[in-house]
N, C-alpha and C positions, 0 to 999 in steps of 0.2 A: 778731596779735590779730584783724586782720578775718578771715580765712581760717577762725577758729574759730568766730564768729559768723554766720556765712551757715547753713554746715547748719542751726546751731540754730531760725535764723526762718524757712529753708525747711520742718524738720520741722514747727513750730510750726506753719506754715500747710497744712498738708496736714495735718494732727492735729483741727484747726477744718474743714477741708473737709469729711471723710470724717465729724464729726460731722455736720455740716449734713445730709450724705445719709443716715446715719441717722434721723436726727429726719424728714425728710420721705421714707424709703423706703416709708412705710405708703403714703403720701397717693396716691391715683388722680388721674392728669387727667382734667379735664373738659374732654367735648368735647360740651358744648353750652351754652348761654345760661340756661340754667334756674338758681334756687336750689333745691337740695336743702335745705328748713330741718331744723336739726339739734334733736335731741331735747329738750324743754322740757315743766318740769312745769307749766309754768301755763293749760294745757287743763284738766287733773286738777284743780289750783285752784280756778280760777273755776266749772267745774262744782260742785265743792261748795258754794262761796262761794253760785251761786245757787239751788242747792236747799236750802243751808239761808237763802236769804231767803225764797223758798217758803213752806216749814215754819212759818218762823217769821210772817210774813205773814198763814197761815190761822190759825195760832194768836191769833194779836191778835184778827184781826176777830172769832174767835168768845169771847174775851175767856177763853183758858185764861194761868195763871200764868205769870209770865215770856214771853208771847209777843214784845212789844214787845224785848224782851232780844236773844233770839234772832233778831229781824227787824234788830235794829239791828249785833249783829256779823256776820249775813251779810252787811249791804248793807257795813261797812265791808271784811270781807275781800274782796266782788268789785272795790270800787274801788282796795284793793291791789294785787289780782292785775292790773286791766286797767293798772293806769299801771306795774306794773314789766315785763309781757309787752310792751306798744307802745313801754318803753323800748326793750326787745331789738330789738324791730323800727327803731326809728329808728335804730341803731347798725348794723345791718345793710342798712338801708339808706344811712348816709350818712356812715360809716366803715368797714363792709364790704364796699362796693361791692358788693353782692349785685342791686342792685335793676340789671340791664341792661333793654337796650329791651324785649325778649320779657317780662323782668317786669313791668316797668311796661308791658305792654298788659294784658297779664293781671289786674294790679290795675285795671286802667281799666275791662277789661270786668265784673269784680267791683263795682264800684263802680257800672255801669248797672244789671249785674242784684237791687243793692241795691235802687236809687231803684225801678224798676220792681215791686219788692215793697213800697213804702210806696206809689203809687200806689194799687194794691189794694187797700191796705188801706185809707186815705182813701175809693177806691172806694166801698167797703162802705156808709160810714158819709153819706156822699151820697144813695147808693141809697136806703138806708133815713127819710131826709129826704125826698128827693123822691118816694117810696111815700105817707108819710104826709101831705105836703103839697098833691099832685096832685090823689090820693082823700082828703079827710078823713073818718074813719066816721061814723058816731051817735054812737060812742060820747065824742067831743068834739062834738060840736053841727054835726056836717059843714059848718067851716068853719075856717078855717086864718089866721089863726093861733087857737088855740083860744079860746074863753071864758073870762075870768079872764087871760090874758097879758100882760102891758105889754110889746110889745117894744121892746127898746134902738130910742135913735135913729140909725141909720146916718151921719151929719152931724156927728157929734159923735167922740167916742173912735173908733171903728171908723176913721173917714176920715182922723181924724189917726194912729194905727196903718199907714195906706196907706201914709202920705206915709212915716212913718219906713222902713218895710220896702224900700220901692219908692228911696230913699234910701237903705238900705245895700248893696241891690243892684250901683247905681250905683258904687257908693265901692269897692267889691269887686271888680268890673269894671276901675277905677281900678288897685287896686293888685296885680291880676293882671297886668295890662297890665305894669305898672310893671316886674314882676318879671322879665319875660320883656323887657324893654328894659333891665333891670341899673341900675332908676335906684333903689334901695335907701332913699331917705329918703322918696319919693315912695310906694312902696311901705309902709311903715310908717305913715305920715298916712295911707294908703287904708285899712290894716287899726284903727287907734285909731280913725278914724269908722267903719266898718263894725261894729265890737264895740258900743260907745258906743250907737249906734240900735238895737244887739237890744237893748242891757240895758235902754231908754228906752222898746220897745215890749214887753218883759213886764211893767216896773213899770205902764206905762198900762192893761194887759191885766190886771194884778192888782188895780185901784183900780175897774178897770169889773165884777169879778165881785163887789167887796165893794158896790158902789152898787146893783146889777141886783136888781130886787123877786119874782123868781122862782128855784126852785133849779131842781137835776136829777132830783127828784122831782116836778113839777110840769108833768104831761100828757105825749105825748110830744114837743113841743114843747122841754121842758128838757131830756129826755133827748138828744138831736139836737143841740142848741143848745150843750151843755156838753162832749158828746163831739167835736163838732169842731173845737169854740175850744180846747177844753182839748188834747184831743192835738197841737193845733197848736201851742198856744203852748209845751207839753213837747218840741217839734221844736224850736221855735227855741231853747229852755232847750240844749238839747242843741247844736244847730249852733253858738250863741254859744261854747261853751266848747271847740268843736273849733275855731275861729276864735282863740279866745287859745291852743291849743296851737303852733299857727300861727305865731302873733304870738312867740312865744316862740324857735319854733323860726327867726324869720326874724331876728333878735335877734341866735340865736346862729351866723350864717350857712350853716340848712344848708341855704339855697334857691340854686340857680343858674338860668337863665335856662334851661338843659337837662336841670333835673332837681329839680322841684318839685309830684311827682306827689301828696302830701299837702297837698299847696295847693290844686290843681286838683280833689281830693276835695272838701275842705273847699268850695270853690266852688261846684261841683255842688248839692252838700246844699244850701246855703244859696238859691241860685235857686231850687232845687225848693220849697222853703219859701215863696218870695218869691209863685210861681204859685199853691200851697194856698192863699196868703192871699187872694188875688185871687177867687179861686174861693169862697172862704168868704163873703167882703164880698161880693159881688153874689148870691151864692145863700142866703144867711145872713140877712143885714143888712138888705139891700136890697130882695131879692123876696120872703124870706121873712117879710117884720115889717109887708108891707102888711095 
């Protein structure tokens, strides 16, 4: 009886072998460190998604039918497409193993040459402040801050904004650290206070633009005044929520101490924020509201 049973589990496993090499006789080795990402419709996607926010977008402001319709399912189809595409990627990076050292420099340098294009663009909108603040024309009473302005008090909301920001920095700091020492509960308190102070400093930052007695039509004083607070405060609106993806993904353990390269983004962004604000309150607040 055993003499009859032996061929049969040897054929049996040579039968599963010879399949196995089937199944991977396509596959090439790779002999480098790179991800080749494989083919994904959600480029296609989201490009649509955002041209028809576009579309829909102009359509509003210049008040044709249904524009608001059309603004509101493209912004929903891009926020589909970004969170099921960055799914693929967090699965690829932390189920796939896709993501080795060579990738993760790559995305690190990605990631500087990100910031260093928000820079710029900040740039811009400074320049344009300090144009109009240095030289004030006639055409506001060449004097700075113009006729008719009440500027904010710097001492007040702005200073308290400092402390939270400059405090979450710290806390992020904390629970980077943390990260990379494997101390995981430590780690989690750094990121709940770190989120906590963004959310503390938009709500304070929304209650300061409903109280302030001028808009952004109001000299170019408003204009300057609202494009830099505002697109800042849209930065941190944005870094908060890349901070709870974070939090989420630290949750579900897919940070190690040697590979937490969505962490160290999310970090990045978030100081770079920390310095904009720094740069706002004293150029903003401070010198500009004398």
């Amino acid at each position: 009886m055993h003499s009859q049973t032996t061929p049969i589990n040897a054929t049996h496993a040579a039968s599963v072998a010879s399949l196995h090499s089937m199944d991977h006789s396509h596959e090439k080795p790779q002999n480098h460190p790179f991800h080749l990402v494989d083919p994904s419709p959600w480029p296609l996607f989201c490009s649509i998604a955002a041209f028809s926010s576009t579309v829909g977008g102009v359509m509003y402001f210049h008040g044709y039918q249904n524009g608001g319709s059309v603004l509101g399912f493209g912004i929903c189809m891009l926020v589909y497409g970004m969170a099921i595409w960055w799914r693929d990627v967090l699965r690829e990076a932390t189920f796939g193993g896709h993501h080795t050292k060579a990738v993760q420099r790559g995305l690190r340098f990605g990631m500087v040459l990100f910031i260093v294009s928000e820079i710029m663009f900040f740039f811009a909108f400074f320049w344009a402040f300090f144009h109009s603040s240095l030289s004030p024309t006639v055409e506001i009473g060449a004097v700075w801050p113009p006729h008719g302005i009440l500027t904010p008090d710097p001492w007040s909301i702005p200073l308290l904004n400092t402390v939270f920001l400059l405090s979450s920095g710290a806390s992020l700091t904390w629970a980077h650290h943390a990260i990379v020492a494997g101390f995981r509960k430590q780690a989690i308190t750094g990121m709940i206070c770190t989120i906590v102070l963004g959310m503390v400093f938009t709500g304070f930052q929304v209650f300061e633009y409903m109280e302030l007695p001028f808009t952004i039509s109001d000299s170019v004083y408003g204009s300057c005044f609202y494009l830099l607070t505002g697109f800042h405060g849209f930065h941190v609106l944005v870094g908060t929520l890349f901070l709870i993806v974070c939090f989420l993904r630290l949750l579900a353990h897919h940070f190690t101490p040697h590979h937490h390269i969505g962490f160290e983004a999310a970090a990045w962004y978030w100081h770079f924020v920390d310095v904009v604000w720094l740069l706002v309150f004293l150029a903003v607040y401070w010198w500009g509201g004398k």
